[in-house]
NUMI-479259 format. One record per residue: residue number from 1; residue in three letters; x, y, z of N, C-alpha, C in turn. Coordinates in nm, 2 decimals, always signed. Example, Ala and Ser with C-alpha at 12.3 -4.5 7.8 and 13.67 -1.06 7.14 Angstrom:
// residues 2
SITE | 1 | ala | +1.32 | -0.57 | +0.78 | +1.23 | -0.45 | +0.78 | +1.32 | -0.33 | +0.78
SITE | 2 | ser | +1.28 | -0.22 | +0.71 | +1.37 | -0.11 | +0.71 | +1.29 | +0.00 | +0.79
END
This chain:
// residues 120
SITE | 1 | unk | +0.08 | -0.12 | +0.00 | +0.00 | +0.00 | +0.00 | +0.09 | +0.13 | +0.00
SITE | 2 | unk | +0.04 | +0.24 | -0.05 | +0.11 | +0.39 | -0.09 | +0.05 | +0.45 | +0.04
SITE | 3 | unk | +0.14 | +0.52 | +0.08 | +0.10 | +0.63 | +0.22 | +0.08 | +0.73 | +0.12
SITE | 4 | unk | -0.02 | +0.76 | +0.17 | -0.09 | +0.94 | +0.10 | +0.06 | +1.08 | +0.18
SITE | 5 | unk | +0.10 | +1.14 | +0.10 | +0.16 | +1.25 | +0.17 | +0.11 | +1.35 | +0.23
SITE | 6 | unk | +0.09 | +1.39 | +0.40 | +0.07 | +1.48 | +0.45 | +0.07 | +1.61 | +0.44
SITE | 7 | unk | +0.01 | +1.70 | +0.35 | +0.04 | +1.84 | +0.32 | +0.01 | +1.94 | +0.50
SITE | 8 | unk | +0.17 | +1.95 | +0.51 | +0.20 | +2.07 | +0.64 | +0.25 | +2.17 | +0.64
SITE | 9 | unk | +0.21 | +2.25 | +0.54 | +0.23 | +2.37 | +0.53 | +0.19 | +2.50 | +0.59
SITE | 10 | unk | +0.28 | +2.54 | +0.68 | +0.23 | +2.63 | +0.76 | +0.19 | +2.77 | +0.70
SITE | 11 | unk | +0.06 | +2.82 | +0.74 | +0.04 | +2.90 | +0.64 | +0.08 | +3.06 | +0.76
SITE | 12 | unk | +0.10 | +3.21 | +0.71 | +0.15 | +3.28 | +0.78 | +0.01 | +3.33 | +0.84
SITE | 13 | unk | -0.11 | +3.36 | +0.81 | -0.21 | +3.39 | +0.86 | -0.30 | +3.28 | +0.93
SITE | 14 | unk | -0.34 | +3.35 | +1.01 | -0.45 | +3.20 | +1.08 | -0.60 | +3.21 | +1.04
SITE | 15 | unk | -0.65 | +3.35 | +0.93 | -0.78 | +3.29 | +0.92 | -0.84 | +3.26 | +0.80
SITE | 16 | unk | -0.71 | +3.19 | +0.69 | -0.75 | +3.11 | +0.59 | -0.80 | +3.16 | +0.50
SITE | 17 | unk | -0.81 | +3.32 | +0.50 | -0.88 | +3.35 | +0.37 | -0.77 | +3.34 | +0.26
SITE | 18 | unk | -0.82 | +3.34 | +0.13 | -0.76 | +3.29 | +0.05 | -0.83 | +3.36 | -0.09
SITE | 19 | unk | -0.95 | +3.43 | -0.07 | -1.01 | +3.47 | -0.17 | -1.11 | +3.53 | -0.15
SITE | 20 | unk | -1.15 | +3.69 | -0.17 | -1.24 | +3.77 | -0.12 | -1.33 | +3.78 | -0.27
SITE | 21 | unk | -1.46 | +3.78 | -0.28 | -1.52 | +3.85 | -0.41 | -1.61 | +3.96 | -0.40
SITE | 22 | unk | -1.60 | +4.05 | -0.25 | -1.65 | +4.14 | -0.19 | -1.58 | +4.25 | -0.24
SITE | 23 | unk | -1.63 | +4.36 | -0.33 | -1.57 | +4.45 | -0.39 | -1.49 | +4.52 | -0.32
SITE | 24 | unk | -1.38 | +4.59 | -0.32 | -1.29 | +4.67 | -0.23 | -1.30 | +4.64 | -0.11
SITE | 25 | unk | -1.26 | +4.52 | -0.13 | -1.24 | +4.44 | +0.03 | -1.10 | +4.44 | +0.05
SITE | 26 | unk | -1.04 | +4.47 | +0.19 | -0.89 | +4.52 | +0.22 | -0.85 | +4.42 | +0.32
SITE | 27 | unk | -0.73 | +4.36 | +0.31 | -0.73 | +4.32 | +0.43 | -0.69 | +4.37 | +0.57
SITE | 28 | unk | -0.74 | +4.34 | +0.67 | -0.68 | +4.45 | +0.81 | -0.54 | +4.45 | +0.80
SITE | 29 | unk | -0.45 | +4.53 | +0.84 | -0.31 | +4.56 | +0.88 | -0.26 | +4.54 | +1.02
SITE | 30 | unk | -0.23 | +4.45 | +1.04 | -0.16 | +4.42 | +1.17 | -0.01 | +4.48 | +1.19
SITE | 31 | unk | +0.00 | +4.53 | +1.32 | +0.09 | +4.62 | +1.35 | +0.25 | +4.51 | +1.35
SITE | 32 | unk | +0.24 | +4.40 | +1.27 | +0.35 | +4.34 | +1.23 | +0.40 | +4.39 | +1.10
SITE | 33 | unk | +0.34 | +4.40 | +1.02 | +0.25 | +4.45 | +0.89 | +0.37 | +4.59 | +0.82
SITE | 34 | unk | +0.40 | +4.64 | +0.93 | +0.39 | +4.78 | +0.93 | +0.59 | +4.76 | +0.91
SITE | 35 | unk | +0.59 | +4.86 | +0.85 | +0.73 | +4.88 | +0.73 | +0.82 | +5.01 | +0.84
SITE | 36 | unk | +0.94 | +4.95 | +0.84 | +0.99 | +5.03 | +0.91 | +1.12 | +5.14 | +0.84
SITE | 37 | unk | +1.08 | +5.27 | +0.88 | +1.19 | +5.36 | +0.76 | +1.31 | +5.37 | +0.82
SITE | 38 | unk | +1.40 | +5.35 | +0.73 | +1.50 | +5.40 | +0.77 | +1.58 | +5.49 | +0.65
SITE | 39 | unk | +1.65 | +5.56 | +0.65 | +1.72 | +5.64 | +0.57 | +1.81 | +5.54 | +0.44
SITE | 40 | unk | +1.80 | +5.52 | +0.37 | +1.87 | +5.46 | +0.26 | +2.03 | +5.46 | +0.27
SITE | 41 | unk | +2.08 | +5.34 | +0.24 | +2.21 | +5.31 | +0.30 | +2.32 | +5.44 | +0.38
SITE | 42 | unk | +2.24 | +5.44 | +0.51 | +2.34 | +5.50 | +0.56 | +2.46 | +5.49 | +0.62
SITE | 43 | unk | +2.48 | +5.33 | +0.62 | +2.61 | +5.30 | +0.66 | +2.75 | +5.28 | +0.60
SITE | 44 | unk | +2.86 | +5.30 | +0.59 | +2.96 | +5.25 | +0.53 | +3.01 | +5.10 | +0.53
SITE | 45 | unk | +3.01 | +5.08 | +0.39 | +3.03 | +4.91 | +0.42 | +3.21 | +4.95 | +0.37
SITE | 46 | unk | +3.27 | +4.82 | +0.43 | +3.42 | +4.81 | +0.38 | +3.42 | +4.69 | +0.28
SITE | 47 | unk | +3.54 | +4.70 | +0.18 | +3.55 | +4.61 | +0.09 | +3.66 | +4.54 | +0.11
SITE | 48 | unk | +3.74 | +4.48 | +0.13 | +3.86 | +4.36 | +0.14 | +3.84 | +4.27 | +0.03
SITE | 49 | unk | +4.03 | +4.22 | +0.05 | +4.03 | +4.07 | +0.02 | +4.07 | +4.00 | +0.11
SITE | 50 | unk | +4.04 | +3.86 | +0.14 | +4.08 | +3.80 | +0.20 | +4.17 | +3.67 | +0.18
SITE | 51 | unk | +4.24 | +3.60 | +0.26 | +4.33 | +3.51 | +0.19 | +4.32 | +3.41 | +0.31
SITE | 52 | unk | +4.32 | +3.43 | +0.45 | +4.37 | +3.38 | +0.55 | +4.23 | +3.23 | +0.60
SITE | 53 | unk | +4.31 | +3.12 | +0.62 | +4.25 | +3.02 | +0.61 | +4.13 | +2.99 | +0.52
SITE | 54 | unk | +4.21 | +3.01 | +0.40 | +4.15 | +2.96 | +0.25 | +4.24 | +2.89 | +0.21
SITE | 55 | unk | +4.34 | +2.86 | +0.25 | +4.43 | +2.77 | +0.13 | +4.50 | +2.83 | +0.01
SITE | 56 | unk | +4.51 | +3.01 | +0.08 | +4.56 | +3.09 | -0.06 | +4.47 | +3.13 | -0.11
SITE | 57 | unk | +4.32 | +3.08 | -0.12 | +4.25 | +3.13 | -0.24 | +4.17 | +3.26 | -0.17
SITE | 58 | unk | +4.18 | +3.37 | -0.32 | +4.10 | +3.49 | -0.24 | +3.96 | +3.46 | -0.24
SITE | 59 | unk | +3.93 | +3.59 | -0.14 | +3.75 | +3.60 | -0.14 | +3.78 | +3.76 | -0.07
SITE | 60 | unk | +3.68 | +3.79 | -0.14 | +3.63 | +3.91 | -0.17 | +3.55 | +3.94 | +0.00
SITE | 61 | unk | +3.51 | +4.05 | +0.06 | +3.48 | +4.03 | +0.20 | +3.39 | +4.18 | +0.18
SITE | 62 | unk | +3.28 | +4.19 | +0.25 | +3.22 | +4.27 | +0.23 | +3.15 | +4.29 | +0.38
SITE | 63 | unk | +3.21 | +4.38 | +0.45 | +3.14 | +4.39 | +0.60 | +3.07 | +4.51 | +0.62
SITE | 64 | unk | +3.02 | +4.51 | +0.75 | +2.97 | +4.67 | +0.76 | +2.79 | +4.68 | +0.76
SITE | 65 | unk | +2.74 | +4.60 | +0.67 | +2.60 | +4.64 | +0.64 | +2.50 | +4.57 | +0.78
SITE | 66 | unk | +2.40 | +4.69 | +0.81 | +2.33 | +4.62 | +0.96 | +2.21 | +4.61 | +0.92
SITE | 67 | unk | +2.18 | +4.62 | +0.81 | +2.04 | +4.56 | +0.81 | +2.02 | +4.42 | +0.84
SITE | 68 | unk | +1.86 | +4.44 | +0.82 | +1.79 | +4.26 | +0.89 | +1.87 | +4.19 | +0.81
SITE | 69 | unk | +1.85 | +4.03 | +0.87 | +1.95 | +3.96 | +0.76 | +1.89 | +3.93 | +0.66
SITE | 70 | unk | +1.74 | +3.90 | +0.66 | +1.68 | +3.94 | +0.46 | +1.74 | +4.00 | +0.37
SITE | 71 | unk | +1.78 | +4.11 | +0.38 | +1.81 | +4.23 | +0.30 | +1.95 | +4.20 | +0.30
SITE | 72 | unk | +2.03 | +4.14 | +0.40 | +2.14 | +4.06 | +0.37 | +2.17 | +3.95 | +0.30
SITE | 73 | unk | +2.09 | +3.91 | +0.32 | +2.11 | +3.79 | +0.20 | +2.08 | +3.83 | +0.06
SITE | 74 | unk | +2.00 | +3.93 | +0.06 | +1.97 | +3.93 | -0.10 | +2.01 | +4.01 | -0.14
SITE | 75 | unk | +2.16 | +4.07 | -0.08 | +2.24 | +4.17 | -0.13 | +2.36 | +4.07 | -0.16
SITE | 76 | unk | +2.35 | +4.00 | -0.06 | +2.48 | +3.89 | -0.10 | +2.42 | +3.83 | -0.24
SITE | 77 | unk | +2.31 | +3.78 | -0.24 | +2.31 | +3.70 | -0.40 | +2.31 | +3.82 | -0.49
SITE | 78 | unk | +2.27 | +3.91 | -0.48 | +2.32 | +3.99 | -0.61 | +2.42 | +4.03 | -0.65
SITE | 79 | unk | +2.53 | +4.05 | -0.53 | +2.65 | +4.07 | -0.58 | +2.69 | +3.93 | -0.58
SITE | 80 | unk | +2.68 | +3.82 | -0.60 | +2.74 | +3.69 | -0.64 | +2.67 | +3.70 | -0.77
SITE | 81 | unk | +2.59 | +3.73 | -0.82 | +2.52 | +3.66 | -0.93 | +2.62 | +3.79 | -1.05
SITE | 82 | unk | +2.62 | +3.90 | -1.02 | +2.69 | +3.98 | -1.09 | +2.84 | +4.01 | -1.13
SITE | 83 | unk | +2.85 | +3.91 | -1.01 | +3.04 | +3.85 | -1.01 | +3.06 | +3.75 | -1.09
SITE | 84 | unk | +2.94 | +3.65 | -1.12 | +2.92 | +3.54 | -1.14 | +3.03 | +3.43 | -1.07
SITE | 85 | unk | +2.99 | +3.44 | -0.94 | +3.12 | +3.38 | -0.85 | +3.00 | +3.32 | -0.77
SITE | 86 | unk | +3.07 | +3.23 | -0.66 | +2.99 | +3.14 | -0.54 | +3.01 | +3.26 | -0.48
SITE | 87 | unk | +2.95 | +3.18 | -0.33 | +3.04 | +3.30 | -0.20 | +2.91 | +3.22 | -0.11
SITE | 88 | unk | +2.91 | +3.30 | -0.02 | +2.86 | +3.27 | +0.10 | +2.80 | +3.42 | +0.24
SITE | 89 | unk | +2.70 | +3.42 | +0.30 | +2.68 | +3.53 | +0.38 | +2.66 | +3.45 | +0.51
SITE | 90 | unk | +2.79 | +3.49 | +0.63 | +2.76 | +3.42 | +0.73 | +2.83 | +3.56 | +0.84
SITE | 91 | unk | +2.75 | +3.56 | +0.95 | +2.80 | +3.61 | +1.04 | +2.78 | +3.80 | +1.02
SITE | 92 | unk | +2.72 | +3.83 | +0.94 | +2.69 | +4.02 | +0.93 | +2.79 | +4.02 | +0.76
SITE | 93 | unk | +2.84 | +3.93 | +0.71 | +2.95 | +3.95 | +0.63 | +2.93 | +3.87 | +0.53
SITE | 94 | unk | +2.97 | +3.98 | +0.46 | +2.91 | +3.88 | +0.31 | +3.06 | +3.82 | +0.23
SITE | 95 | unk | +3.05 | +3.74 | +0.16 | +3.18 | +3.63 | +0.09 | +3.16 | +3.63 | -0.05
SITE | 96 | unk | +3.22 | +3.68 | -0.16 | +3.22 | +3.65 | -0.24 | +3.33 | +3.57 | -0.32
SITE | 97 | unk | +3.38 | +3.45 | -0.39 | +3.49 | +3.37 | -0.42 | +3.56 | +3.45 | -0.50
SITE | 98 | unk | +3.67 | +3.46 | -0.44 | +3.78 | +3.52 | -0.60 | +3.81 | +3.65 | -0.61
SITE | 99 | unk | +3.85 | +3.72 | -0.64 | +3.94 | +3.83 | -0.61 | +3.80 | +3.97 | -0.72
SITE | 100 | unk | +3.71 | +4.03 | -0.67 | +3.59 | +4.07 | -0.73 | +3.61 | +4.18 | -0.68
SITE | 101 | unk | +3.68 | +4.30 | -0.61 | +3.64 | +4.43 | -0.49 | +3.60 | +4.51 | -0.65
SITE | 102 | unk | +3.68 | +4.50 | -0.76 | +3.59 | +4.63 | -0.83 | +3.43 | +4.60 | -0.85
SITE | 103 | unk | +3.43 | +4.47 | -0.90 | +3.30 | +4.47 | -0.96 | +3.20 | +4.47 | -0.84
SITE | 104 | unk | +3.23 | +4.46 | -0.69 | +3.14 | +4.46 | -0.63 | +3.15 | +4.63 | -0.56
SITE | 105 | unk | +3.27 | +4.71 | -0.61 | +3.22 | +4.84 | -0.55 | +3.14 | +4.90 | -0.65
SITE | 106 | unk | +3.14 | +4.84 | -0.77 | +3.14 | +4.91 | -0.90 | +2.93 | +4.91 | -0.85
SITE | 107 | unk | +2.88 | +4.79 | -0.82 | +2.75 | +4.73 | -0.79 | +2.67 | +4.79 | -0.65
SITE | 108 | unk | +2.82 | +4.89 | -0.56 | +2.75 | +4.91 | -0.41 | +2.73 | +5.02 | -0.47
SITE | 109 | unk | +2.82 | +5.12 | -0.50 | +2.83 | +5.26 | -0.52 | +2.68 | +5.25 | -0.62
SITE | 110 | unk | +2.66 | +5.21 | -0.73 | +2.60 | +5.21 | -0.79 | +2.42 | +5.21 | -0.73
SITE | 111 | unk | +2.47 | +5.16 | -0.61 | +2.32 | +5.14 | -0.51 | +2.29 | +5.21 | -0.48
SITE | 112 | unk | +2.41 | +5.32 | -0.40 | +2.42 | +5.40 | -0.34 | +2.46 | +5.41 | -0.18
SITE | 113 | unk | +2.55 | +5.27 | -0.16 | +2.62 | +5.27 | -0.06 | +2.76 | +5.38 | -0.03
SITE | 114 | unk | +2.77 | +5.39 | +0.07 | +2.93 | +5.46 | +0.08 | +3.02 | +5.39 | +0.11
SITE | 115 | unk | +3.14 | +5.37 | +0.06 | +3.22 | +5.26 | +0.05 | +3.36 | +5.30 | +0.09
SITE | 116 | unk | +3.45 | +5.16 | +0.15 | +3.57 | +5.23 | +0.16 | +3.64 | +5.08 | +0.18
SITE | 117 | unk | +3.79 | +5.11 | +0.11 | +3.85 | +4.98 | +0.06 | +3.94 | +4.97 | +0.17
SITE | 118 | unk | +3.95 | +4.81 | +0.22 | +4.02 | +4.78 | +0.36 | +4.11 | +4.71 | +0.29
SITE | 119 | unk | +4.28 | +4.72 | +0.35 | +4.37 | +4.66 | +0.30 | +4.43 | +4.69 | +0.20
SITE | 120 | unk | +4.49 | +4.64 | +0.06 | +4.58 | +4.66 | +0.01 | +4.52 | +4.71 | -0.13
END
C-alpha cells in the first residue's frame, strides 16, 4: 500500500482566507505588517580581500551592512550573481569567491552605498 503524503504547510495567517469576491475588500493591517523607515544606506560598508585560512584562495569580503538579515542575504546574492562567482553570507559579512572588490564596489556605489576599501 502507498501512504498518501501529509500536506504541512504552515500558512503565515491564521484565518485562511484565501479569496475575497467582496468589492474593495482590504485586508486589516496588523501592526507586524507595518514597514519600518529608515534612511537609505546609511552606513559605510568596507570592501577587502581575504586570503587567511582559505588555502591561498582569495575571497572578496564585504562587512559593515546592519540591516535585517533578509536584506542581507539578498544583497549577497546579487553581488554573487553579478560577479558570477559562489560566495557565502555568514555572520553580518558577506563572501564573495575570488578576487571581485571592483565589480562589487562598482555594484554598491551604484546602489548608493558609501564605500571604503580595507587593506591593500
Amino acid at each position: 500500500m502507498v501512504k498518501r503524503k501529509i500536506n504541512r504547510r504552515v500558512r503565515p495567517s491564521g484565518d485562511g482566507m484565501v479569496f475575497s469576491t467582496q468589492p474593495g475588500w482590504q485586508p486589516a493591517a496588523s501592526e507586524d505588517d507595518s514597514v519600518v523607515e529608515r534612511a537609505p544606506h546609511e552606513e559605510t560598508l568596507y570592501v577587502s580581500l581575504d586570503r587567511k585560512q582559505r588555502a591561498g584562495k582569495p575571497v572578496t569580503v564585504v562587512e559593515g551592512y546592519t540591516a535585517s538579515g533578509m536584506e542581507l542575504l539578498q544583497l549577497g546574492k546579487e553581488l554573487k550573481t553579478q560577479c558570477g562567482a559562489g560566495g557565502a553570507v555568514k555572520e553580518g559579512v558577506i563572501l564573495v569567491q575570488g578576487d571581485h572588490r571592483e565589480k562589487v564596489i562598482d555594484v554598491l556605489v551604484k546602489k548608493g552605498f558609501k564605500i571604503k576599501r580595507k587593506g591593500g
